[in-house]
N, C-alpha and C positions, 0 to 999 in steps of 0.2 A: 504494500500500500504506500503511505505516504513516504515513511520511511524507503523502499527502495526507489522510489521516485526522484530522491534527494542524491541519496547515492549516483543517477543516470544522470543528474542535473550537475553534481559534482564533475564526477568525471569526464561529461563533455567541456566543461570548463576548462580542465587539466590541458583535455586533448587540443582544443584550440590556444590553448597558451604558445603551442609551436606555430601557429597562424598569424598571428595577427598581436597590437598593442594600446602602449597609450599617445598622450600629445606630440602632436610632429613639428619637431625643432629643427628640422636640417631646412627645409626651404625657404624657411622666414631669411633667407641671404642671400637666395637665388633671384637677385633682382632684374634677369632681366629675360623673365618671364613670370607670367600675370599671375602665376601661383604665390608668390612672396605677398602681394595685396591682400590676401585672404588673410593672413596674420599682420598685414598693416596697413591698416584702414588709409594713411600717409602717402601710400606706395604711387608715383609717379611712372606711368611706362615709357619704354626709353625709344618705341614704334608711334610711328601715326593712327595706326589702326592694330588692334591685337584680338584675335578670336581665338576663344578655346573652345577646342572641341570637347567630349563627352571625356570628363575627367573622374577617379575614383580614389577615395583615399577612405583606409579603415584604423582605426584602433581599438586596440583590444588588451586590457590588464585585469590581472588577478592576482591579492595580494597575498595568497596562501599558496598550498603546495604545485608542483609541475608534473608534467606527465610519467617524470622518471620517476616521482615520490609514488604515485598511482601503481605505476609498473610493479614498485620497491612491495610496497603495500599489498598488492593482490599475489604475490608468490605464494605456492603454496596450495592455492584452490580457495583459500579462502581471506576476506577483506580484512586488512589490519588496522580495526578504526582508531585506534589506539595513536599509531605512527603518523596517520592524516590530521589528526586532532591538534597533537603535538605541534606540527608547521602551521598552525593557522594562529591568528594575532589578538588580539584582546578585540580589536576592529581588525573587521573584513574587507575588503573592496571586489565587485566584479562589474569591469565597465566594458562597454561595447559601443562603439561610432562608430556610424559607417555616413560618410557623406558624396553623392554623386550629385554633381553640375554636368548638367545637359550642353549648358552655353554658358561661356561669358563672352564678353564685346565690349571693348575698351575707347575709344577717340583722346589721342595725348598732344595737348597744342603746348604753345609758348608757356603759358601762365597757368593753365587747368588742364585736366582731365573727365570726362563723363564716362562711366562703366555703369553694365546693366547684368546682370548675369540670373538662372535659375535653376534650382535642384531641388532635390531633397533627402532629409538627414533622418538619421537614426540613432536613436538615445536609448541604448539601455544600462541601467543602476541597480547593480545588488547590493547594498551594507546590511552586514550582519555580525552580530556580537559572537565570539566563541559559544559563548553560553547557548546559544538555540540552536544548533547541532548536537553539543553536549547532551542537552535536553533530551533531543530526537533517540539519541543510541543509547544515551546510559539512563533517562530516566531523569527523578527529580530527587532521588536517595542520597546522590551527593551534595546536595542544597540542604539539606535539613538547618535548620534554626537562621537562617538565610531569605535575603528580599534580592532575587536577581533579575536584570532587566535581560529579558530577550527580545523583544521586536527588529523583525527586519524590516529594513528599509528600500523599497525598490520603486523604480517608476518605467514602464518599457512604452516608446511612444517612436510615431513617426510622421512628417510632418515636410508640406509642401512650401519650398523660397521663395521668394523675388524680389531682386534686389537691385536700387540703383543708388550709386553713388557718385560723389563729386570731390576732386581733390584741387584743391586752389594754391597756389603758389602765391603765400603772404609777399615773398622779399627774396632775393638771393638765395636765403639762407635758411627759411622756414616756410613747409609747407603745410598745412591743416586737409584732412579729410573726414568727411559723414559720409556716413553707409548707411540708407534705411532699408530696412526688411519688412514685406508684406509675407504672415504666416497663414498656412492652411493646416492646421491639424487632421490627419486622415485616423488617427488610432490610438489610443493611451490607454495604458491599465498603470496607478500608481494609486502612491499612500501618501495621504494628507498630509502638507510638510509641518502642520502645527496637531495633527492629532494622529502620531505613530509611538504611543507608548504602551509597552504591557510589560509588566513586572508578575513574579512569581515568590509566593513565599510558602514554603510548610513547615510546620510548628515543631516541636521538637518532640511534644507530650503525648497529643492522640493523634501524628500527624494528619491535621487537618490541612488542606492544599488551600491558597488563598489568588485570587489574580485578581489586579488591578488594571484596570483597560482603560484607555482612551486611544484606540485606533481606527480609523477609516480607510478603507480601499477603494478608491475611483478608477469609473470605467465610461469607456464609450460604448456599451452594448456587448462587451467583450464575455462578460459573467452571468452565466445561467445557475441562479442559484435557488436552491431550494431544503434547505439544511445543512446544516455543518456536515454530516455523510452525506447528502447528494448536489454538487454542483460539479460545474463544467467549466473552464476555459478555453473559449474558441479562436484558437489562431488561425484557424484557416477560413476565416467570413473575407470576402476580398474587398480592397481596399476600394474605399470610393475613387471614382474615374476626373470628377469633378469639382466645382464649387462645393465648399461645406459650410456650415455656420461654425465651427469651430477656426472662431481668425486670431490673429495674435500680430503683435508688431516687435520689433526689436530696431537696435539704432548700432554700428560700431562710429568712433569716433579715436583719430587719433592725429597727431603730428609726428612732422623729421624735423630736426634741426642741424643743419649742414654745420660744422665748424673744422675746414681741411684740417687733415685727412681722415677724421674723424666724423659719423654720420651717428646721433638721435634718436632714436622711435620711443614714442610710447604710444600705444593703441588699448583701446579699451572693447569688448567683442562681447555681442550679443546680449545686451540689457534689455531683457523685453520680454513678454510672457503670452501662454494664448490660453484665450478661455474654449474652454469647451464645453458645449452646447447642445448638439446632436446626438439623443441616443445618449444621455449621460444619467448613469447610475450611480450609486452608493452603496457602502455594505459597514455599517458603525457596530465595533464592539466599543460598550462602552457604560464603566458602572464597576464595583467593587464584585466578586463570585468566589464562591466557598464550594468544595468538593472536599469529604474524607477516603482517605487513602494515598497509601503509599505507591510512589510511581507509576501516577495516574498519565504522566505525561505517555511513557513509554508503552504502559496498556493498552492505551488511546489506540497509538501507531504501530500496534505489535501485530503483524497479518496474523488469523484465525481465528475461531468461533467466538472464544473469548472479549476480542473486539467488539461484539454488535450489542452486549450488554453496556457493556462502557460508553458507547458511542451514543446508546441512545440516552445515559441518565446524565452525558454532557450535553445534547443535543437541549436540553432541559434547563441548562444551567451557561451553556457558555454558547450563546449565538447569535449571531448578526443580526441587524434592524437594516432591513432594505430601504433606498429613496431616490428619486430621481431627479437630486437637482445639481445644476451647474456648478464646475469650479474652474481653476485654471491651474496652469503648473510655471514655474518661473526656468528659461534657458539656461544651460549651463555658464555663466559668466567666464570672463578669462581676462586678463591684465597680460599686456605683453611691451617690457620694455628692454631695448637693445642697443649696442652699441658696437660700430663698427670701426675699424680705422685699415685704411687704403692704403698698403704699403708700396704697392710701383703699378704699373695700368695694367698688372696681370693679377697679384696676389694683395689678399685682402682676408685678415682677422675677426673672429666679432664672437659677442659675447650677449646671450638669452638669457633674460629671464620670465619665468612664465608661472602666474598664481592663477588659479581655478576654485573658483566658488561655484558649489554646486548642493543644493541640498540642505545647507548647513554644514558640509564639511570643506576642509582648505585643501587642496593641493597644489605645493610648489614644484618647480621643475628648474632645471638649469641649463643649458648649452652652451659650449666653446665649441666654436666653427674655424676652420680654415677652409677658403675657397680661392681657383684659380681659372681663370678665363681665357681659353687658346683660340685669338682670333674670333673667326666666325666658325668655327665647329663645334667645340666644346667650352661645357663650363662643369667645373663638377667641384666635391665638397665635402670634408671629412666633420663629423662633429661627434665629442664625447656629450653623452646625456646625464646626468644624476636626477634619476626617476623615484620617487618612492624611496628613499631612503638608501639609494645603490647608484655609484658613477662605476658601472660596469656598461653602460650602453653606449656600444660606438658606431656611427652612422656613417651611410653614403649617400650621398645626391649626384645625379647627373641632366644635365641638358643637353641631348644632340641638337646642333643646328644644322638643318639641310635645307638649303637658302629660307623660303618662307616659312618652311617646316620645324617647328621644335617636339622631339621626343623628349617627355620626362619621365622618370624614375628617380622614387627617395626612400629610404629604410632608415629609421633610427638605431634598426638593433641587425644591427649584419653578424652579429655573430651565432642569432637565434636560425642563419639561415644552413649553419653546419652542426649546430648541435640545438635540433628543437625542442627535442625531450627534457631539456636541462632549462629552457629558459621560460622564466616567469614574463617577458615581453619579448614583446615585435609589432611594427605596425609596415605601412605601404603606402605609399601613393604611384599614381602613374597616371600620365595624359599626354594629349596633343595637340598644340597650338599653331595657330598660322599668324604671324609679324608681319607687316609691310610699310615700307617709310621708315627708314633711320632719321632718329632725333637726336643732335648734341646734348647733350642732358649734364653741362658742365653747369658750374656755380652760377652762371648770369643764365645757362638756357635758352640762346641762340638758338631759332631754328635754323636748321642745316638745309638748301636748296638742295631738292632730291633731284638726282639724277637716273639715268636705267643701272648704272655699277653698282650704285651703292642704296638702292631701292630692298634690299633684300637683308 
């Protein structure tokens, strides 16, 4: 039952750890292609005209064990929850983005820039306390005389772009950019960001089991429920084709501030949130509940006959209040400020930082880049990561130029691409753009009279 359900949920997790990561810090330096704009709102193209074709970029982290621990774990014939338990943190994290642009389309004059582009993203959040796993396997024997919090935290949504933005060239030396975003919400199942608490306590004397709830589960039509043992979540209802009443807005804003040989950003990404409206549900636990017995948690979830007493004298005691009204969820936020300095017209140093608000929790991130520019063919680009509490992540970016044509490809974690079993991250991007019109894009920003040579 639920318990093995947890176990499959786990170990696809594990198993995509060798796929895929988190935040991509390698392109935020690849400036001269339209992909560096997406982490700064600032970003100036160095083309009269830039089109990107259908671009894809995922991340993917989890901050407990890897495939190898899984491997480690299952030797034997049977599962070592013991050894999995052990690699997991007081907090959990399991995150997933996947973002695909259909199109962007850039115009870069003397003094400004207008870009339009549109896609859509993919958000999913598991935080979860050691503690409700613990629960699930071993029960609630080892809490005795104890108040512990397990509620998990998740939100799994997906969600239609479109975006135009304008970069203006203040001065020489400083340029300012807004980006607004019009959102379509096609899909969310998440948990109320101000009512995801439940705590557990049993007493020491007649172990009586005690829960405190103030949790909610929001959905867009997703949850067919009908008691705590009978409901359903359905992933495979298809995604609306069209207009929805689920809109939301978001805005990035950011500046560069030029001072040779040294370059500025700071950008601010995705302040905005979308309400959701169509087909929206509710599922609140919520209220003080009392249950006697010991390791009621584990009986609950134990497959066999035994279950179906338990379940129904909880069905009784601890069960959702269904509704159907609107809420909204707020975008993952991110702060991205950097700093570059131009050592000769080919090689150039720089240095990321990158904070994420999400949820109520923080995550920081770090990058040191070096990148080097050969001409008109290549640009590529080494960057170490410090992710999550580890500067073991070392990345590559590339750009081929084949005249209008740019191929891209960026990994933060090139090393998860020889040893996947082992690695807790990876992520990807890849795409293809078409440039046309070379622009001087020096301190004063002279346009440059195009010719057919140098048109590409």
């Amino acid at each position: 039952m639920f318990k093995t359900k947890l176990v499959v949920l786990l170990m696809g997790i594990a198993a995509l750890n060798g796929l895929y990561a988190q935040t991509d810090l390698g392109t935020h330096f690849m400036d001269n292609s339209w992909q560096s704009g997406i982490t700064n709102p600032a970003w100036m193209p160095k083309h009269t005209f830039s089109v990107g074709l259908p671009n894809f970029h995922n991340d993917f982290s989890f901050s407990g064990f890897t495939a190898k621990d899984l491997i480690r774990a299952s030797e034997g014939g049977q599962l070592d929850i013991d050894l999995l338990l052990n690699k997991l943190k007081a907090d959990n994290f399991f995150r997933e983005q996947l973002d695909f642009r259909s199109f962007f389309l850039a115009y870069g004059g003397d003094k400004f820039s207008f870009q339009v582009s549109h896609g859509w993203k993919l958000n999913v959040f598991f935080a979860f306390p050691r503690t409700f796993p613990e629960l699930i396997w071993k029960g609630n024997a080892g809490f005795i005389g104890q108040e512990i919090a397990f509620a998990p935290d998740f939100q799994a949504n997906i969600y239609r772009e479109l975006a135009a933005g304008f970069v203006f060239r203040a001065s020489d030396k400083v340029q300012i950019g807004l980006r607004s975003k019009w959102l379509s919400g096609l899909a969310d199942i998440s948990v109320a960001s101000d009512q995801k608490e439940l705590a557990l306590s049993t007493s020491e004397d007649v172990y009586q089991l005690n829960m405190r709830a103030n949790y909610r589960i929001n959905h867009t039509g997703r949850i067919d429920y009908d008691g705590i043992d009978n409901f359903d979540i359905d992933l495979d209802r298809p995604l609306p084709a069209g207009r929805t009443d689920n809109s939301g807005w978001a805005i990035d804003v950011g500046t560069t501030i030029q001072l040779e040989p040294v370059t500025l950003s700071v950008g601010i990404l995705d302040l905005g949130r979308i309400s959701w409206k169509q087909d929206a549900g509710n599922l609140t636990l919520q209220g003080d509940y009392a249950y006697e017995g010991l390791d009621v948690v584990e009986d609950w979830l134990r497959d066999g006959t035994s279950s179906v007493s338990v379940l129904d004298t909880l069905e009784s005691v601890y069960d959702f209040v269904s509704s159907g009204q609107d809420y909204t969820t707020a975008l993952p936020t991110r702060l991205y400020a950097s700093g570059r300095m131009q050592l000769d017209d080919r090689y150039s140093v720089g240095l990321l930082y990158v904070h994420e608000l999400y949820r109520g929790f923080h995550f920081p991130y770090l990058g040191i880049s070096a990148n080097a520019s050969w001409g008109k063919v290549l640009d590529a680009g080494l960057v170490i990561g410090y992710k999550h509490g580890k500067l073991n992540n070392i990345g590559l970016n590339t750009l081929l130029k084949l005249g209008p044509v740019q191929l891209l490809a960026a990994t933060d974690n090139l090393l998860t691409l020889f040893f996947p079993t082992q690695s807790s991250a990876s992520n990807m991007r890849v795409g293809m753009n078409l440039v046309f019109g070379k622009r001087n894009v020096g301190s004063k920003a002279v346009q440059k009279p195009m010719s057919a040579e140098d048109f590409f």
